[in-house]
C-alpha positions as a Markdown table, in Angstrom:
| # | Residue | x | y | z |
|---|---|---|---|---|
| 1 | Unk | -61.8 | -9.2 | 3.0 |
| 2 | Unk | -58.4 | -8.8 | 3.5 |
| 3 | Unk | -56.6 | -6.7 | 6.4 |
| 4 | Unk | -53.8 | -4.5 | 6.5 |
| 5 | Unk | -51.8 | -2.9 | 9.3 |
| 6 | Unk | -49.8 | -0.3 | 8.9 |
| 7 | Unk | -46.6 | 0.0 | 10.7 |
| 8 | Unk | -44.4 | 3.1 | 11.4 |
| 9 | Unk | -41.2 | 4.0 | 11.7 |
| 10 | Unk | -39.8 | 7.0 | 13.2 |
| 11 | Unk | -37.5 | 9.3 | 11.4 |
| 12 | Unk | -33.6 | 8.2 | 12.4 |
| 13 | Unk | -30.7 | 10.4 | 11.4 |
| 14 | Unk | -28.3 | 9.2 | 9.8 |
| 15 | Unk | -24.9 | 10.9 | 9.4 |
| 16 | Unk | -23.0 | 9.3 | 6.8 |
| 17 | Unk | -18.9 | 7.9 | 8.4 |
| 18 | Unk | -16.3 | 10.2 | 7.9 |
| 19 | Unk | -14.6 | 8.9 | 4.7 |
| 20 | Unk | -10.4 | 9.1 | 4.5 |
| 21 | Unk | -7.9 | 8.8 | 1.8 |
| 22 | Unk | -5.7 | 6.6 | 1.5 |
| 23 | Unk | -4.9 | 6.2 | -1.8 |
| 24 | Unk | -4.7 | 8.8 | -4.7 |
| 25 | Unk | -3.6 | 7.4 | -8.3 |
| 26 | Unk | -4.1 | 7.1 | -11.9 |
| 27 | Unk | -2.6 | 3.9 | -11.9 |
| 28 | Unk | -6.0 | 1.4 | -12.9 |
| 29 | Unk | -4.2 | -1.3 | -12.2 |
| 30 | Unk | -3.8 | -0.5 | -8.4 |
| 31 | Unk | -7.1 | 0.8 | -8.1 |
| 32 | Unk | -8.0 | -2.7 | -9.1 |
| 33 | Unk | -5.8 | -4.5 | -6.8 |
| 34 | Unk | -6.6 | -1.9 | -3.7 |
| 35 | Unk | -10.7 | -2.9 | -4.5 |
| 36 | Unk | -9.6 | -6.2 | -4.1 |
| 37 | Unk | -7.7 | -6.1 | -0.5 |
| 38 | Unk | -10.6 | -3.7 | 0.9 |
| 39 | Unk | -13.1 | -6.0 | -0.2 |
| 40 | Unk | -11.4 | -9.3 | 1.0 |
| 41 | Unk | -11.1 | -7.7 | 4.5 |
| 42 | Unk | -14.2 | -6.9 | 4.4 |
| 43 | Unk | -13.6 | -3.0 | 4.5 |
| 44 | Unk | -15.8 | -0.8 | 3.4 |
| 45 | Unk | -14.5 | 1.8 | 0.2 |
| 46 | Unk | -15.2 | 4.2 | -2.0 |
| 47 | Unk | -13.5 | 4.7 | -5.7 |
| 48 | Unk | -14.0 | 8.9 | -5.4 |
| 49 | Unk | -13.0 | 10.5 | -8.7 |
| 50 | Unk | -14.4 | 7.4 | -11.2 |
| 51 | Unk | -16.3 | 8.8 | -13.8 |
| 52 | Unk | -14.8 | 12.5 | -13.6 |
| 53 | Unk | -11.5 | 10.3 | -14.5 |
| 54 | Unk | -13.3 | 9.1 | -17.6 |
| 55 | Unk | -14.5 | 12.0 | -19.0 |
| 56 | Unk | -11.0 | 13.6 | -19.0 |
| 57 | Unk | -10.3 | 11.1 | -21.0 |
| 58 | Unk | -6.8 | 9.2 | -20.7 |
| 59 | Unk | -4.3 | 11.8 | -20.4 |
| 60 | Unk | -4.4 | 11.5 | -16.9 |
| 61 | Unk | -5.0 | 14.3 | -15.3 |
| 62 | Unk | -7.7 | 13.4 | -12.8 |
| 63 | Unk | -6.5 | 10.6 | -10.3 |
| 64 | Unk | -9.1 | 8.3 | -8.7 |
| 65 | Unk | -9.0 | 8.2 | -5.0 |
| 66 | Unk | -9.8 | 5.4 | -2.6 |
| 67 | Unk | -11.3 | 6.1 | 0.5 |
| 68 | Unk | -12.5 | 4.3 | 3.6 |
| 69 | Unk | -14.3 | 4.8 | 6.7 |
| 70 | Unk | -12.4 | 7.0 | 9.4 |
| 71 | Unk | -12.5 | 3.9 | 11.7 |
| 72 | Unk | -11.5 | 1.6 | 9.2 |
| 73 | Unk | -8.5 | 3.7 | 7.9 |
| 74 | Unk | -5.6 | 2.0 | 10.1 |
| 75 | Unk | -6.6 | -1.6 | 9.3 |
| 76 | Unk | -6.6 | -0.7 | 5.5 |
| 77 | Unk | -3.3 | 1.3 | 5.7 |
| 78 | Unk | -2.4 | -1.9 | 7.4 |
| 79 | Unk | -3.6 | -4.1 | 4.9 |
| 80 | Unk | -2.2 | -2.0 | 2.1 |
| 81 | Unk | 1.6 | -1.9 | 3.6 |
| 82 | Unk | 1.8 | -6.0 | 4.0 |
| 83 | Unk | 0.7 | -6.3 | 0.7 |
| 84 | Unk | 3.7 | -4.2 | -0.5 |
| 85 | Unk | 2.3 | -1.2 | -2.0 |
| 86 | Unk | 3.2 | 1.1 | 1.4 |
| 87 | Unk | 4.7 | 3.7 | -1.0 |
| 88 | Unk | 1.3 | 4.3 | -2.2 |
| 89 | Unk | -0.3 | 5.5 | 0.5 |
| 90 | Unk | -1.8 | 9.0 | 0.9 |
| 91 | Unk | 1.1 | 10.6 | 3.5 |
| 92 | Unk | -1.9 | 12.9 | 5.1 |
């Protein structure tokens, strides 16, 4: 017969990091390249904005906005002004 123990795990909170912007555009082409600095530096990101920007359709009136871990923000503003697009940046 086979025997089974059962294991528990306490409950742990977990509060999910304070996310920041730092980069607000309609521009898919930046999006693309921004996914692809964050994720080379291993920086964690969220595209915020994705599928609402879809259903409006492609007039453009819903930007998509990347955002990044509060503690993560300076090395991805960072990353973002040596690759050149500094001017992209969210200014708050």
């Amino acid at each position: 017969m086979a025997r089974f123990t059962a294991i528990y795990f306490a409950a742990v909170t977990c509060k999910p990091p304070a996310m920041i912007e730092i980069v607000r555009t309609n521009d898919l082409v930046l999006i693309s390249f921004v996914e692809a600095l964050m994720r080379d530096a291993g920086i964690d990101f969220m595209v915020a904005d994705q599928n609402m920007s879809i259903l409006e359709g492609s007039i453009g009136v819903l930007p998509r906005r990347v955002l990044v871990a509060d503690d993560e923000a300076d090395q991805a503003r960072r990353i973002l002004i040596d690759a050149g697009i500094a001017d992209e940046l969210n200014k708050s």
